[in-house]
C-alpha positions as CSV (number, residue, x, y, z in Angstrom):
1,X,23.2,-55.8,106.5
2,X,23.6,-58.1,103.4
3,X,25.8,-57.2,101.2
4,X,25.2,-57.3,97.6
5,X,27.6,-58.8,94.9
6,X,27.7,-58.2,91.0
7,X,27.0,-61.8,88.9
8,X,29.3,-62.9,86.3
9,X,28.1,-61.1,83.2
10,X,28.0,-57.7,84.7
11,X,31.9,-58.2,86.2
12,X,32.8,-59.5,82.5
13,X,30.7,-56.6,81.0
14,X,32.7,-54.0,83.4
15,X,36.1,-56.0,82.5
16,X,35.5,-55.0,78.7
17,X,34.9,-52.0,78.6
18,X,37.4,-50.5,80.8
19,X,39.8,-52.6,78.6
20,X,38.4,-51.3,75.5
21,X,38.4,-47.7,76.9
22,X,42.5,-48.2,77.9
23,X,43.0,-50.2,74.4
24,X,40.9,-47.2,72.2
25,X,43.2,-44.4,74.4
26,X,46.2,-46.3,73.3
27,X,45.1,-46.7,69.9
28,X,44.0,-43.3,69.0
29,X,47.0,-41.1,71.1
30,X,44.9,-40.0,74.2
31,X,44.7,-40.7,77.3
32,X,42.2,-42.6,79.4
33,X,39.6,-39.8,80.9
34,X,39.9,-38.2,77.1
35,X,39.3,-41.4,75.5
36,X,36.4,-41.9,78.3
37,X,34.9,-38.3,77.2
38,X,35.1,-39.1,73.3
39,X,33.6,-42.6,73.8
40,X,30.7,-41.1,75.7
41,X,30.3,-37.6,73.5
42,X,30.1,-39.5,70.0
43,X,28.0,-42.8,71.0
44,X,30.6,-45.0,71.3
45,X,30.1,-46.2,75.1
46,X,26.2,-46.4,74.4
47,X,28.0,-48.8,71.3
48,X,30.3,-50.8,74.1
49,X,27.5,-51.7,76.4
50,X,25.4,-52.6,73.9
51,X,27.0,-54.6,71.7
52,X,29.7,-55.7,74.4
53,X,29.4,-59.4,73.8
54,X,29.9,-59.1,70.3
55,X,32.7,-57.0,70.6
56,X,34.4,-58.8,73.5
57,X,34.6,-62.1,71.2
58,X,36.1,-60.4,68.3
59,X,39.8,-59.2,67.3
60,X,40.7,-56.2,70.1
61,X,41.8,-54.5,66.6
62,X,38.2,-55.1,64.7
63,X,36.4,-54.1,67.8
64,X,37.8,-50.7,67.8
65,X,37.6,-50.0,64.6
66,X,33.4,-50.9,64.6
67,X,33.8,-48.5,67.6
68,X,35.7,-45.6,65.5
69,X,33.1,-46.1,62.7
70,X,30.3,-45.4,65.3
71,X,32.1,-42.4,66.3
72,X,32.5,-41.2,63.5
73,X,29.2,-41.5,62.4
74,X,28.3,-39.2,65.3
75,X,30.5,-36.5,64.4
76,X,33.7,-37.8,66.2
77,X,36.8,-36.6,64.1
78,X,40.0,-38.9,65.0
Protein backbone atom coordinates (compact mmCIF):
# COMPACT_ATOMS: atom_id res chain seq x y z
CA UNK A 1 0.00 0.00 0.00
CA UNK A 2 1.63 3.43 -0.88
CA UNK A 3 1.30 5.83 1.34
CA UNK A 4 0.55 9.23 0.38
CA UNK A 5 2.37 12.42 1.80
CA UNK A 6 1.11 16.19 1.82
CA UNK A 7 3.72 18.66 -0.53
CA UNK A 8 5.16 21.67 0.86
CA UNK A 9 2.48 24.24 0.31
CA UNK A 10 -0.31 22.34 1.76
CA UNK A 11 1.95 21.53 5.22
CA UNK A 12 2.80 25.49 5.13
CA UNK A 13 -0.98 26.29 4.36
CA UNK A 14 -2.03 23.81 7.43
CA UNK A 15 0.90 25.47 9.60
CA UNK A 16 -0.94 28.98 9.16
CA UNK A 17 -3.85 28.65 9.81
CA UNK A 18 -3.77 26.63 12.92
CA UNK A 19 -1.35 29.45 14.07
CA UNK A 20 -3.71 32.10 13.07
CA UNK A 21 -6.65 30.29 14.62
CA UNK A 22 -4.36 29.95 18.22
CA UNK A 23 -3.03 33.73 17.64
CA UNK A 24 -6.91 35.13 16.78
CA UNK A 25 -8.16 32.96 20.16
CA UNK A 26 -5.47 34.76 22.08
CA UNK A 27 -6.17 38.01 20.56
CA UNK A 28 -9.77 38.22 20.96
CA UNK A 29 -10.21 36.39 24.71
CA UNK A 30 -11.49 32.84 23.54
CA UNK A 31 -10.42 29.84 23.37
CA UNK A 32 -9.31 27.64 20.47
CA UNK A 33 -12.56 25.43 19.36
CA UNK A 34 -14.63 28.98 19.97
CA UNK A 35 -12.18 30.93 18.02
CA UNK A 36 -12.40 27.87 15.38
CA UNK A 37 -16.45 28.17 15.42
CA UNK A 38 -16.38 32.18 14.96
CA UNK A 39 -13.74 31.88 12.17
CA UNK A 40 -15.81 29.47 10.35
CA UNK A 41 -19.54 31.10 11.21
CA UNK A 42 -18.57 34.67 9.98
CA UNK A 43 -16.23 33.85 6.83
CA UNK A 44 -13.16 34.25 8.30
CA UNK A 45 -11.54 30.56 7.65
CA UNK A 46 -13.09 30.73 4.01
CA UNK A 47 -10.79 34.30 4.30
CA UNK A 48 -7.55 32.24 5.86
CA UNK A 49 -7.42 29.63 3.10
CA UNK A 50 -7.93 31.91 0.60
CA UNK A 51 -5.84 34.57 1.10
CA UNK A 52 -3.29 32.48 3.29
CA UNK A 53 -0.19 33.45 1.36
CA UNK A 54 -0.92 36.91 1.77
CA UNK A 55 -1.67 36.77 5.21
CA UNK A 56 1.17 34.46 6.18
CA UNK A 57 3.80 37.12 4.83
CA UNK A 58 2.30 40.02 6.60
CA UNK A 59 2.48 41.40 10.39
CA UNK A 60 0.65 38.39 12.72
CA UNK A 61 -1.04 41.75 14.16
CA UNK A 62 -2.25 43.12 10.47
CA UNK A 63 -3.34 39.75 9.50
CA UNK A 64 -5.80 39.50 12.18
CA UNK A 65 -7.07 42.54 12.02
CA UNK A 66 -7.93 42.01 7.81
CA UNK A 67 -9.38 38.77 9.40
CA UNK A 68 -11.67 40.78 12.15
CA UNK A 69 -12.77 43.12 9.37
CA UNK A 70 -13.97 40.12 7.35
CA UNK A 71 -15.85 38.95 10.28
CA UNK A 72 -17.20 41.68 10.92
CA UNK A 73 -18.51 42.31 7.69
CA UNK A 74 -20.36 39.02 8.05
CA UNK A 75 -22.14 39.89 11.16
CA UNK A 76 -19.35 38.72 13.62
CA UNK A 77 -19.58 41.11 16.78
CA UNK A 78 -16.12 40.97 18.78
Amino acid sequence: MKTKTLDRETKNKITFVTFIIEKFASAYKMDRQASYRYLKKYGGLDYIFECWWALHIDNPFWALKDIYKVCRNNGGYR
